[in-house]
DRENKE-680908 format. One line per field, with one value per atom (N, C-alpha, C): chain; atom name; x, y, z. Coordinates in steps of 0.02 Angstrom, whole numbers, plus 50000, padded with zeros to 5 digits. Layout:
N
kette: (A;...)
atom: (CA;...)
u: (X;...)
v: (Y;...)
w: (Z;...)
# end
This chain:
297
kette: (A;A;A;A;A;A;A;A;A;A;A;A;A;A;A;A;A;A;A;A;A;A;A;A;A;A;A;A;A;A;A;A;A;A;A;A;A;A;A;A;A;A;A;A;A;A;A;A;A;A;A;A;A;A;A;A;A;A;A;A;A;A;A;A;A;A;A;A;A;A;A;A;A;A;A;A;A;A;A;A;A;A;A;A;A;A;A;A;A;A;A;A;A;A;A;A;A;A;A;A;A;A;A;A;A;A;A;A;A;A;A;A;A;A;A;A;A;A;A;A;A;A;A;A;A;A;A;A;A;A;A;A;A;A;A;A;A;A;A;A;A;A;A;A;A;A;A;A;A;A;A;A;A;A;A;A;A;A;A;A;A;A;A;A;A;A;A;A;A;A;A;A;A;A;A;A;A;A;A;A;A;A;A;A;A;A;A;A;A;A;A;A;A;A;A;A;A;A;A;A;A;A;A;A;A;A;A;A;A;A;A;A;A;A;A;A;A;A;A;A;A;A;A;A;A;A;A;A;A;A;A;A;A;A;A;A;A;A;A;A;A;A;A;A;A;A;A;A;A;A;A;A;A;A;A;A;A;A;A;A;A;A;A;A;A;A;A;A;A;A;A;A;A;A;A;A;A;A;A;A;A;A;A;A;A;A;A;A;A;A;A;A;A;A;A;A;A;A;A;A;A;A;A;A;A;A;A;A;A;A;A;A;A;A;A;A;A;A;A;A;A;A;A;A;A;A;A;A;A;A;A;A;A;A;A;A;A;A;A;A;A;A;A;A;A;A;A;A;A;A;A;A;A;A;A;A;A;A;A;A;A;A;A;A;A;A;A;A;A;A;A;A;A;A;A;A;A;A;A;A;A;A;A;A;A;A;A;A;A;A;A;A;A;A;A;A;A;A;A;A;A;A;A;A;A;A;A;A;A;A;A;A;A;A;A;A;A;A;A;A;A;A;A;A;A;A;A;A;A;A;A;A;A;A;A;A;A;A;A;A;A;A;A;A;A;A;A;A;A;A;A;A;A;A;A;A;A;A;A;A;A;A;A;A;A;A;A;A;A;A;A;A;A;A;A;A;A;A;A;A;A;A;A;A;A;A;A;A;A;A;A;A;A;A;A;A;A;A;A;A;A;A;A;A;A;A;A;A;A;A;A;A;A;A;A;A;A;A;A;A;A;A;A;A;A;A;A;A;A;A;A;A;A;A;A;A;A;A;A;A;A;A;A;A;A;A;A;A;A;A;A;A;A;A;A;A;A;A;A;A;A;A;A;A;A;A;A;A;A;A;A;A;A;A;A;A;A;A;A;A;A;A;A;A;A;A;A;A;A;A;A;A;A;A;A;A;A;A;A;A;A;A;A;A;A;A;A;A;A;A;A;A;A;A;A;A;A;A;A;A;A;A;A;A;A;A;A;A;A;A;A;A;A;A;A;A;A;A;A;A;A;A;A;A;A;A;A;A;A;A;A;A;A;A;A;A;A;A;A;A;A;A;A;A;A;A;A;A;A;A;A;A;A;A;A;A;A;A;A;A;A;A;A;A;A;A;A;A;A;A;A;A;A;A;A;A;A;A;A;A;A;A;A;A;A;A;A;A;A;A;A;A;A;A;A;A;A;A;A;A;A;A;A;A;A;A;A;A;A;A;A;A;A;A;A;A;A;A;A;A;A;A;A;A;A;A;A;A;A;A;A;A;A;A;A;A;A;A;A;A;A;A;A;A;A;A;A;A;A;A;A;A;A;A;A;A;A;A;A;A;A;A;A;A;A;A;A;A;A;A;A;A;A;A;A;A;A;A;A;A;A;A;A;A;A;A;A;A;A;A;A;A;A;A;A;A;A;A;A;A;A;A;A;A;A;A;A;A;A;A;A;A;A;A;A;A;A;A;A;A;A;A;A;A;A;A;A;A;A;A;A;A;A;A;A;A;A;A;A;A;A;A;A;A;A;A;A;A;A;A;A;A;A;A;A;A;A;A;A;A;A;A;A;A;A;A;A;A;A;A;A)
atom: (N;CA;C;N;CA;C;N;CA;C;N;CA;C;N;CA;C;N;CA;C;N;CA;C;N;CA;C;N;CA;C;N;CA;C;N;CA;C;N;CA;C;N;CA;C;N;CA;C;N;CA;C;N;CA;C;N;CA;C;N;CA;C;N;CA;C;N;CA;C;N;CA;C;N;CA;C;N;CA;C;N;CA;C;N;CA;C;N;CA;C;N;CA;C;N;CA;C;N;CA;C;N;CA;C;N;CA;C;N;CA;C;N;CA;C;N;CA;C;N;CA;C;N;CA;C;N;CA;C;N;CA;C;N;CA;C;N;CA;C;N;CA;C;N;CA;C;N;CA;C;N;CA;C;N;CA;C;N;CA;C;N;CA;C;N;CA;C;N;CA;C;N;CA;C;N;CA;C;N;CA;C;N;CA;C;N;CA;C;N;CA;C;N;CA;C;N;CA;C;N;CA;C;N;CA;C;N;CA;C;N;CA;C;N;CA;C;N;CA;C;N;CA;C;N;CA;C;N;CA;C;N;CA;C;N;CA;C;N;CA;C;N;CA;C;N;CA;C;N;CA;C;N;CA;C;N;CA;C;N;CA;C;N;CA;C;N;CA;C;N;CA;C;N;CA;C;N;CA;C;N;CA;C;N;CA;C;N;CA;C;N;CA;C;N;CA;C;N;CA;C;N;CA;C;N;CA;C;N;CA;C;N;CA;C;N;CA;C;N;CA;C;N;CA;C;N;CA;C;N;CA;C;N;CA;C;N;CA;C;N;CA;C;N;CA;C;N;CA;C;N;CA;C;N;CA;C;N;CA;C;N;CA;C;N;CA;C;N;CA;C;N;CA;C;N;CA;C;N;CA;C;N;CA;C;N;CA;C;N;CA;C;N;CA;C;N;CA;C;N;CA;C;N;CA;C;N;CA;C;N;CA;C;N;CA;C;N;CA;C;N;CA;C;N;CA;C;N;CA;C;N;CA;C;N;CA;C;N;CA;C;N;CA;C;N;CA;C;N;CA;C;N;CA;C;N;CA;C;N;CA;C;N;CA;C;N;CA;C;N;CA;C;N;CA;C;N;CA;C;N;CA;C;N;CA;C;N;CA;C;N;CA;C;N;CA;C;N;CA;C;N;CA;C;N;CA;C;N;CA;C;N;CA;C;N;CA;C;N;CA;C;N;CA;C;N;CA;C;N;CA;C;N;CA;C;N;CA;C;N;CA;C;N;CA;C;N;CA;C;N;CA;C;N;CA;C;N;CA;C;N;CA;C;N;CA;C;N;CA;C;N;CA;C;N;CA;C;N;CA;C;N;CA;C;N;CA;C;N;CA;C;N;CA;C;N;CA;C;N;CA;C;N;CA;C;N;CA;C;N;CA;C;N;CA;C;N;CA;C;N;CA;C;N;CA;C;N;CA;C;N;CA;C;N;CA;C;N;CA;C;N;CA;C;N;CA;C;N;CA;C;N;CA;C;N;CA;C;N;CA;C;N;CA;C;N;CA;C;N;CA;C;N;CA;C;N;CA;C;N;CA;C;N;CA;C;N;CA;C;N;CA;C;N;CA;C;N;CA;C;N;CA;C;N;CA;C;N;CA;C;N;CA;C;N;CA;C;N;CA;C;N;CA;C;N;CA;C;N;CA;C;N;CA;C;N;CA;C;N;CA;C;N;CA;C;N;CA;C;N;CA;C;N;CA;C;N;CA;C;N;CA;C;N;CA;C;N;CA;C;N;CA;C;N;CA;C;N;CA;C;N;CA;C;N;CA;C;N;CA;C;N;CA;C;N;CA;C;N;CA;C;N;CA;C;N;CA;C;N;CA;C;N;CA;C;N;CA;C;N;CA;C;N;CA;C;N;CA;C;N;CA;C;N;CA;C;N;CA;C;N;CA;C;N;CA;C;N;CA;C;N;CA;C;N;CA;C;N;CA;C;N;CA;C;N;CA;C;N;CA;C;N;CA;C;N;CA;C;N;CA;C;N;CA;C;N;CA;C;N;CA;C;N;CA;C;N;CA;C;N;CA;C;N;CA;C;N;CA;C;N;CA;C;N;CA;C;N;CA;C;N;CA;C;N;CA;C;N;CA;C;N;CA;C;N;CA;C;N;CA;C;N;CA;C;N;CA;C;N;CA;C;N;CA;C;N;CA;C;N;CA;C;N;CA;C;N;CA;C;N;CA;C;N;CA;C;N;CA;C;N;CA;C;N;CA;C;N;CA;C;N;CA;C;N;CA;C;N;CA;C;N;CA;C;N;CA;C;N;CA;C;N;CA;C;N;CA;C;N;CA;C;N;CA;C;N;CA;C;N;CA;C;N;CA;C;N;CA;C)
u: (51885;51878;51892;51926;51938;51898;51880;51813;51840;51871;51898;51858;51785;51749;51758;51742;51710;51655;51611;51553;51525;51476;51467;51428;51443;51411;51350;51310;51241;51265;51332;51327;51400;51409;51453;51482;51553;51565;51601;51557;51595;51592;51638;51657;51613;51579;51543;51567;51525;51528;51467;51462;51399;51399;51366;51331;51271;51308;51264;51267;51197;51221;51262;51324;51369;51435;51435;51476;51486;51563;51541;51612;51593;51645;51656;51706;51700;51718;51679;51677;51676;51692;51684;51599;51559;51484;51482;51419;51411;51345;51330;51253;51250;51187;51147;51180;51189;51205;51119;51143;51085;51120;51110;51146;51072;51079;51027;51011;50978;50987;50949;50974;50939;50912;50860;50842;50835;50859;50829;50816;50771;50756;50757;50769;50790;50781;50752;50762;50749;50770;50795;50749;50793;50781;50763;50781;50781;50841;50859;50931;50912;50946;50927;50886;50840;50798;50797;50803;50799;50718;50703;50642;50619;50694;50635;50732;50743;50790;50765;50776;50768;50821;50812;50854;50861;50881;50896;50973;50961;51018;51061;51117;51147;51132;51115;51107;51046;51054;50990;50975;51006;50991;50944;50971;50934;50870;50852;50796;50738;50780;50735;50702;50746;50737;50673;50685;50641;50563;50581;50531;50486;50495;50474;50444;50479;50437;50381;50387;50312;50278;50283;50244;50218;50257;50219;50185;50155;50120;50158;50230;50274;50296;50302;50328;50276;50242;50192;50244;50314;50320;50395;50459;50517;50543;50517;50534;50533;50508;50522;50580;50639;50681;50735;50781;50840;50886;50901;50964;50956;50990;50988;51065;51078;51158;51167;51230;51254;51292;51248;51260;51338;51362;51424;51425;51411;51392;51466;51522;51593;51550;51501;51495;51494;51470;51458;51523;51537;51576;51571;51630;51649;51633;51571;51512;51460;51465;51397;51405;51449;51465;51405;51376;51327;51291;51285;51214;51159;51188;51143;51124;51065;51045;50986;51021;50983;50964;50891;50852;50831;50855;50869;50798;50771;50699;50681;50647;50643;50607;50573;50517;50463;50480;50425;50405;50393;50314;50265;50223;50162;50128;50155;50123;50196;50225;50296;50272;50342;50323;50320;50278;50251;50292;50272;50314;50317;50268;50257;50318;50343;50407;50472;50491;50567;50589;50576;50620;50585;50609;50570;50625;50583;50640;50627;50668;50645;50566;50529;50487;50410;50443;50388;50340;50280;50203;50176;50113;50067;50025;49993;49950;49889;49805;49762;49717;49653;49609;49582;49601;49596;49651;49701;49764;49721;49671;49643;49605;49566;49548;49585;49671;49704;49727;49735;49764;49698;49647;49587;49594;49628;49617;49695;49741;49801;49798;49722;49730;49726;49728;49760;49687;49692;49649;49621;49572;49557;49613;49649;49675;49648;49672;49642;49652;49592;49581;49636;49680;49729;49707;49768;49779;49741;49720;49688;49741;49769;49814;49823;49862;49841;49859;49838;49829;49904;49909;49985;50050;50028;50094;50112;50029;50055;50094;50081;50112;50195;50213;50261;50325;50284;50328;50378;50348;50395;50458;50472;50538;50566;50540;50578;50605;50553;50602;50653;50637;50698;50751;50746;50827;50849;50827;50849;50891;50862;50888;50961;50986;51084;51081;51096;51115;51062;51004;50949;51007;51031;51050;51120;51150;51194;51207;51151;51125;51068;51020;50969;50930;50953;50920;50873;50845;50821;50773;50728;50658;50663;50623;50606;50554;50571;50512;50519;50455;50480;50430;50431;50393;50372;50316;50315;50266;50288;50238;50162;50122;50071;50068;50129;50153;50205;50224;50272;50348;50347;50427;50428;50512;50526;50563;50544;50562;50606;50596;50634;50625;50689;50699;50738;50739;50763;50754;50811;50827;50831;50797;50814;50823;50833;50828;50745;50711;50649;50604;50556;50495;50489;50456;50435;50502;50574;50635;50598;50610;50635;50564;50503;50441;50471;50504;50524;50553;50596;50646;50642;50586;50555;50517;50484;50438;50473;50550;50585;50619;50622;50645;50601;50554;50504;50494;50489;50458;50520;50591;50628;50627;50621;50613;50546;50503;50465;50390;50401;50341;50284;50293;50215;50171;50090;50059;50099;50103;50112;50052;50008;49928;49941;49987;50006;50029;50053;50113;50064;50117;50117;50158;50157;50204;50193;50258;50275;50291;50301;50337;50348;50407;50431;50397;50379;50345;50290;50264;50179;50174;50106;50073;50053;50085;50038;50041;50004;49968;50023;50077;50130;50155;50132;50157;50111;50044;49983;49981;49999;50015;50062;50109;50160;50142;50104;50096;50044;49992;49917;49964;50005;50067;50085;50116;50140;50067;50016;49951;49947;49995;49984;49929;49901;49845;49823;49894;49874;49959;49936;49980;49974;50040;50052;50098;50095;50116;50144;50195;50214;50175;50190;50157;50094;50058;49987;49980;49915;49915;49906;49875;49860;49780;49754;49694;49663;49709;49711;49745;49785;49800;49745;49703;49659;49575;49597;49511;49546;49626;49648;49666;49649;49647;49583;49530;49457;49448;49441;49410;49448;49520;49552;49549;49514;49506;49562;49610;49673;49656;49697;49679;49750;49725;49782;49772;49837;49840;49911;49868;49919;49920;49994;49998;50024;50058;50063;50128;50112;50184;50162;50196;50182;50123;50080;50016;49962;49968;49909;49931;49875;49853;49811;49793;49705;49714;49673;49637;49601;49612;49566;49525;49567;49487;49504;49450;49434;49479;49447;49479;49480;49449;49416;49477;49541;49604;49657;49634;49650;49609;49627;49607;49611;49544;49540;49577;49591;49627;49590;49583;49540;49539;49486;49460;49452;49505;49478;49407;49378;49306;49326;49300;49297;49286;49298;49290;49228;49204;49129;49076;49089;49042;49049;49092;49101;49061;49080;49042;48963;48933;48872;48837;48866;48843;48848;48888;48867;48813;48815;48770;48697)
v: (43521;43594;43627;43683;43713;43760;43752;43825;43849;43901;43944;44028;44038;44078;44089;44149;44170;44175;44153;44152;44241;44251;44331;44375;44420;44446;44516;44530;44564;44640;44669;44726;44703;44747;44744;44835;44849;44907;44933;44999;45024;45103;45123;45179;45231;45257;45313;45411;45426;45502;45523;45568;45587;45680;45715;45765;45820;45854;45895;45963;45975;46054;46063;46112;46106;46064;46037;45988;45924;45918;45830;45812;45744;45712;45643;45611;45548;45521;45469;45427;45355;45322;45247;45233;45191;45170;45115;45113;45024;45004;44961;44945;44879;44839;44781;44734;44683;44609;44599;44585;44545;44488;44433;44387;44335;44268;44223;44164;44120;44078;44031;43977;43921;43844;43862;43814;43718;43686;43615;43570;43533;43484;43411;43359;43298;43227;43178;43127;43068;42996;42937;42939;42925;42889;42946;43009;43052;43121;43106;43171;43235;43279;43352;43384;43404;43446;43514;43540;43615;43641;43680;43692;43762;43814;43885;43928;43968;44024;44097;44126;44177;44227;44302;44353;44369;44363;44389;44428;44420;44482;44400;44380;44335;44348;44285;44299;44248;44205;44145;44120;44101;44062;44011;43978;43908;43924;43976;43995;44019;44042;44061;44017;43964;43898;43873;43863;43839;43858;43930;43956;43969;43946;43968;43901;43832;43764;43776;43787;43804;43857;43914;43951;43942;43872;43860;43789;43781;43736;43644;43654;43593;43554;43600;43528;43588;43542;43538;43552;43492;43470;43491;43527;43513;43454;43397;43350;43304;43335;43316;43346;43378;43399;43369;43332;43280;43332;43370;43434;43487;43551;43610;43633;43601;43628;43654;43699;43706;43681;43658;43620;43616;43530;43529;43499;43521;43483;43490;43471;43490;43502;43502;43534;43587;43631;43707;43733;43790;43844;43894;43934;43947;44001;44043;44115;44058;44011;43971;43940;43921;43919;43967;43932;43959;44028;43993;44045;43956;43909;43840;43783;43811;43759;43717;43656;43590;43564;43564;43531;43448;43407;43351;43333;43306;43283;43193;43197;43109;43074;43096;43075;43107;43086;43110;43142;43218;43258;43243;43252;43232;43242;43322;43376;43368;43354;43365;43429;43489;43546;43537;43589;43577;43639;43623;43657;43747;43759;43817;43846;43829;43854;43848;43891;43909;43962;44025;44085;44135;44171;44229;44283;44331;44419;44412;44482;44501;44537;44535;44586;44510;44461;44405;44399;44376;44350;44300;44271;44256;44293;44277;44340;44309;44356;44332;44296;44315;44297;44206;44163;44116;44062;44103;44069;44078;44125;44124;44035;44030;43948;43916;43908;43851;43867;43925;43899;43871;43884;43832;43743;43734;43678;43648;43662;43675;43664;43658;43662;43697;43757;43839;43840;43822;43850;43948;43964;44028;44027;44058;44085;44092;44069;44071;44147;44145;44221;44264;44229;44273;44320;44372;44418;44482;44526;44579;44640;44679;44743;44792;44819;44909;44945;44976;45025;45053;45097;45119;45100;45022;44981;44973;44955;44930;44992;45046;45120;45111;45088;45077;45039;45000;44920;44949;44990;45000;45038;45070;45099;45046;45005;44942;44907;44896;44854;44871;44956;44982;44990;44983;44986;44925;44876;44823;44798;44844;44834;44844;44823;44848;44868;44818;44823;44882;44908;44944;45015;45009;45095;45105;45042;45068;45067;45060;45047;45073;45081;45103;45053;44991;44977;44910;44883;44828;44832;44782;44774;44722;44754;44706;44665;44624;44582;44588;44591;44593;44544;44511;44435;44468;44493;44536;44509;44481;44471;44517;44493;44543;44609;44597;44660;44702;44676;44735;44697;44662;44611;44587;44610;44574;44504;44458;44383;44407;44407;44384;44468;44460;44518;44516;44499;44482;44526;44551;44577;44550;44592;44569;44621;44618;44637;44656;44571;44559;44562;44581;44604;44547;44496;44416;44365;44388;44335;44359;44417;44434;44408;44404;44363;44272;44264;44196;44177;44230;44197;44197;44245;44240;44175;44160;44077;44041;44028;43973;43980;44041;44044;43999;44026;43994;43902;43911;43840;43791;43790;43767;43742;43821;43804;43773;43758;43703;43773;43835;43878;43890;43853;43867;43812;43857;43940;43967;44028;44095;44109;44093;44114;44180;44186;44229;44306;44290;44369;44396;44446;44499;44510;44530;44506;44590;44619;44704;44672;44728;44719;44791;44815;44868;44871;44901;44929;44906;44894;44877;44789;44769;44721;44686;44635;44592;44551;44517;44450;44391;44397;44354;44353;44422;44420;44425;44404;44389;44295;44266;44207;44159;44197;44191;44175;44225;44251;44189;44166;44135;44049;44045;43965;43963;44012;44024;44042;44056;44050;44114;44181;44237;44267;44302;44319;44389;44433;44487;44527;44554;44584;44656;44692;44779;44781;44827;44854;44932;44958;45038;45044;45029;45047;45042;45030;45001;44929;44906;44826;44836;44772;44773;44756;44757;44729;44643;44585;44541;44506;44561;44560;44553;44607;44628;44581;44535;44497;44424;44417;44352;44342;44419;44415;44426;44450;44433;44370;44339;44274;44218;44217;44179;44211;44273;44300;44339;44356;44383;44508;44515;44556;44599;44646;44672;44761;44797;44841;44868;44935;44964;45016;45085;45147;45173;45095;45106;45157;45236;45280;45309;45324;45361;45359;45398;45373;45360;45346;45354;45264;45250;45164;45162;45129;45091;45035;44991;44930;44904;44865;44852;44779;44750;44684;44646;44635;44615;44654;44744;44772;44739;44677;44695;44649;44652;44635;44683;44749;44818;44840;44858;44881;44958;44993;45056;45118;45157;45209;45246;45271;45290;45363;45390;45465;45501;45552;45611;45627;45640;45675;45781;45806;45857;45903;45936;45968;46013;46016;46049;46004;45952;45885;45865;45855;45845;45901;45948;45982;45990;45975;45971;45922;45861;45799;45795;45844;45863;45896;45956;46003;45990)
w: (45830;45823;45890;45895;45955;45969;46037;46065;46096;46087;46145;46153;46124;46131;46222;46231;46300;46303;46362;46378;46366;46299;46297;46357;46382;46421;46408;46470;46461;46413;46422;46392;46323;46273;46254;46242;46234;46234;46173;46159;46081;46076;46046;46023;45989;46013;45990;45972;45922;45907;45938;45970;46010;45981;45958;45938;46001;46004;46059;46034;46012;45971;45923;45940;45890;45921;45982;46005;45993;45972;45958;45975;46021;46032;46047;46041;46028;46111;46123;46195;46181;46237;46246;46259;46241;46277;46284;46310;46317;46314;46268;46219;46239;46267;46291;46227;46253;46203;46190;46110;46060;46028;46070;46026;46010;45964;45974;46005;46032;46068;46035;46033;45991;46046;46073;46117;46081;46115;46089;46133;46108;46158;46135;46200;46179;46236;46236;46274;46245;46289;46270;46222;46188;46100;46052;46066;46022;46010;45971;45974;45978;45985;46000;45942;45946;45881;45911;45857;45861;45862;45931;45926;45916;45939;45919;45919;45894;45894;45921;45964;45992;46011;45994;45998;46059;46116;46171;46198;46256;46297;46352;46338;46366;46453;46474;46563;46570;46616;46634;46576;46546;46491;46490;46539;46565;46562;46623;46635;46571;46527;46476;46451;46421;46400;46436;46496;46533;46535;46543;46542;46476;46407;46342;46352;46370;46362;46400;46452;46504;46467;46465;46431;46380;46335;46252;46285;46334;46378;46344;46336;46316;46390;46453;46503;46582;46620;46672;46733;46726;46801;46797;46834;46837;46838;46848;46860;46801;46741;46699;46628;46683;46657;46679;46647;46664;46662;46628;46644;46587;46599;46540;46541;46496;46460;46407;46383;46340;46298;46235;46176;46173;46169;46144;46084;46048;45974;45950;45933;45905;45847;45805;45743;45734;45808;45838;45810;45796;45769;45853;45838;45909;45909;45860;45864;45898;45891;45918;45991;46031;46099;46145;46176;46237;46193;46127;46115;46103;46113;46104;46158;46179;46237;46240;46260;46266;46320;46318;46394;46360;46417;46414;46476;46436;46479;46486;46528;46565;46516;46483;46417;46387;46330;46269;46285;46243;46257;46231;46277;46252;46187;46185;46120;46106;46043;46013;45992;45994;45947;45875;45840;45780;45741;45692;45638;45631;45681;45682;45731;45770;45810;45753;45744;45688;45719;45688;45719;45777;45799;45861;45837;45862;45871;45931;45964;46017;46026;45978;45974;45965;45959;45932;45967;45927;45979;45919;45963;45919;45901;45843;45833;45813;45817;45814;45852;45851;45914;45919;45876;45869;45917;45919;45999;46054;46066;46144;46148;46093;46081;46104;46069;46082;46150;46171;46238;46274;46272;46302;46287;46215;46214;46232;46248;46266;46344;46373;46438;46503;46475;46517;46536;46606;46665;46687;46695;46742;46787;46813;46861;46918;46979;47031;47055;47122;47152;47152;47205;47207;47261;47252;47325;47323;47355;47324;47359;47309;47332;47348;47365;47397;47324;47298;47253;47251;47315;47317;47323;47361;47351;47280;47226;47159;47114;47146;47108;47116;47172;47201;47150;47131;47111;47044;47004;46951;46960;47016;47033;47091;47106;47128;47094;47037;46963;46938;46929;46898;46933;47002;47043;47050;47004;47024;46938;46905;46829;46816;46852;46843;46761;46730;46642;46627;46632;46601;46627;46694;46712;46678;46644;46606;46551;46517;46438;46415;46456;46437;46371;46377;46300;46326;46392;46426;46440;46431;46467;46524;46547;46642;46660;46669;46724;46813;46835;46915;46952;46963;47018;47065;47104;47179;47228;47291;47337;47335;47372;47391;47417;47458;47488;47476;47381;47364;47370;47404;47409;47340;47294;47242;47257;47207;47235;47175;47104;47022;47006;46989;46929;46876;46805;46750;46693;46673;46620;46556;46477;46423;46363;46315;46263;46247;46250;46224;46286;46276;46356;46385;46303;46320;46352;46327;46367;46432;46438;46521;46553;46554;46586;46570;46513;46518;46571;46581;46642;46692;46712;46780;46785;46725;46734;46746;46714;46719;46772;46809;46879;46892;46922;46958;46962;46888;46861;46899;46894;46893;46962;47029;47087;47115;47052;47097;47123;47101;47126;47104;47053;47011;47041;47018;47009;47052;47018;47048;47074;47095;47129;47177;47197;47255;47229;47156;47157;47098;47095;47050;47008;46942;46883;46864;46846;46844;46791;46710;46661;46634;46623;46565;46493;46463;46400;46406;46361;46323;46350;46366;46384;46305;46292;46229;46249;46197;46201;46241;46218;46239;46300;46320;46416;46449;46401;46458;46445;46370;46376;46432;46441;46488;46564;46565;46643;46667;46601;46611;46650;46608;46605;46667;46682;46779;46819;46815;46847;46889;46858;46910;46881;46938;46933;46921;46928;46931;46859;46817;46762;46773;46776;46766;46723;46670;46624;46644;46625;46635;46560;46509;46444;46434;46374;46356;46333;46359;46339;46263;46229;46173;46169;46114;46115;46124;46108;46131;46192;46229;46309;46343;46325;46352;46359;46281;46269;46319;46317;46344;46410;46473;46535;46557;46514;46527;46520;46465;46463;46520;46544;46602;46680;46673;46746;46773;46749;46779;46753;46816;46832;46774;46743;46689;46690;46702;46721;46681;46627;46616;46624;46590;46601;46680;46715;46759;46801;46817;46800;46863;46919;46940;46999;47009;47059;47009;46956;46927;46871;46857;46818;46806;46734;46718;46695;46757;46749;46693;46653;46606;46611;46656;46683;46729;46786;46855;46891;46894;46966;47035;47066;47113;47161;47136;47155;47174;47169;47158;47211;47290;47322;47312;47323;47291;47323;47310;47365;47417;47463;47501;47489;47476;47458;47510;47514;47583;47557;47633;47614;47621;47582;47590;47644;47676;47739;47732;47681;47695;47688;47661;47662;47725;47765;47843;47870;47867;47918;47896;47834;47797;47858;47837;47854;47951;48013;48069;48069;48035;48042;48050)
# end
């Protein structure tokens, strides 16, 4: 069979009627790739199985990959990854070229995935307060201390993300992840379709280079905080979650019970903390000038 597909890229471009008032006219645009990605996994003495299909935005593929096994607490160590390629199955059809990737690992998992991994959207989670259990029995540690931050640096971070979003400023259709030192330095910034790819790919950044825990950073994300990008974040061991949107209600019960510090609504100078501020250095309050002179007098 012949593949002569091109590798698809982050935007694709199409012909639009655009409506303004009583104006209308037709232009060229350009709208974020949704294609699917069909992760599999495989080592000696077992052929490739298909473990999960996911809607994403083409770009770090690898990384995603990478990062969904760690985050579904399936591989601990990089080193137990023999390589991540794109499926040459000649059975592949040439719509299927580099939307199919296979991580080739040193041996067996421990936990094989279970039947419950089949499809994802971009929009997927687990749902239900009974996963906070399994990730306990799954392993997933409290989060260590971690760094404690300036208030205004963390106000800071979301227009750092966003200048770093190339595809988002010319599509408008992307969600962000942003990796950030203590002091506001972005290490990872990854773009997706789906909130949860783009935190994938920052893990599988990471994971890949050998950096996990994240004990040190700070994890920025575009839209709403759920359960899945506090699952995420718990796998990489960062300690501290901001949201520009609102968390959810099991974001919220699943960074209390692991200790991690979760922060949404974050726009501007203004954020609310919803558990363990005390990582959130507070802002310093002018005193009033008649309370000063009260308190000479």
């Amino acid at each position: 069979m012949s593949h002569t597909r091109r590798r698809p890229g982050s935007t694709v471009r199409v012909r639009v009627r655009e409506v303004d008032g009583t104006q209308v006219r037709y232009r060229d645009d350009v709208v974020a790739t949704e294609e699917p990605l069909e992760i599999r996994v495989a080592w000696p003495g077992q052929p490739p199985r298909s473990l999960v299909v996911t809607m994403r935005t083409p770009g770090s593929d690898f990384e995603l990959a990478a990062g969904f096994l760690r985050s579904e607490g399936l591989l601990q160590s990089p080193d137990q990854v023999v390589r991540i390629a794109y499926c040459t199955d000649p059975t592949l059809s040439s719509e299927q070229l580099y939307n199919v990737v296979t991580v080739d690992l040193a041996a067996p998992l421990v936990n094989p995935p279970a039947a419950r991994y089949a499809a994802a959207t971009a929009a997927c989670g687990v749902c239900g307060k009974e996963s906070l259990d399994e990730l306990e029995l799954r392993g997933c540690q409290p989060v260590l201390a971690g760094p404690v931050v300036d208030a205004a640096m963390l106000c800071a971070l979301p227009d750092r993300l966003r200048a770093a979003q190339d595809v988002f400023s010319r599509t408008g259709g992307l969600h962000a992840a942003g990796l950030f030192s203590p002091d506001g330095e972005l290490l990872c910034a990854r773009e997706d379709i789906g909130r949860h790819n783009a935190v994938d790919k920052v893990v599988g950044w990471a994971f890949l280079d050998g950096r996990l825990p994240l004990s040190g950073c700070v994890l920025v994300t575009s839209g709403r905080a759920g359960y899945e990008i506090g699952q995420k974040a718990l796998a990489a061991g960062i300690p501290l979650v901001a949201a520009v949107g609102a968390p959810s209600s099991l974001a919220v019960d699943l960074a209390e019970r692991f200790g991690m510090t979760l922060v949404g609504f974050l726009r501007g100078e203004r954020f609310v903390t919803y558990t363990h501020p005390e990582r959130i250095e507070s802002p310093r309050q002018s005193t009033p000038a008649s309370e000063t002179i009260a308190e000479l007098s």
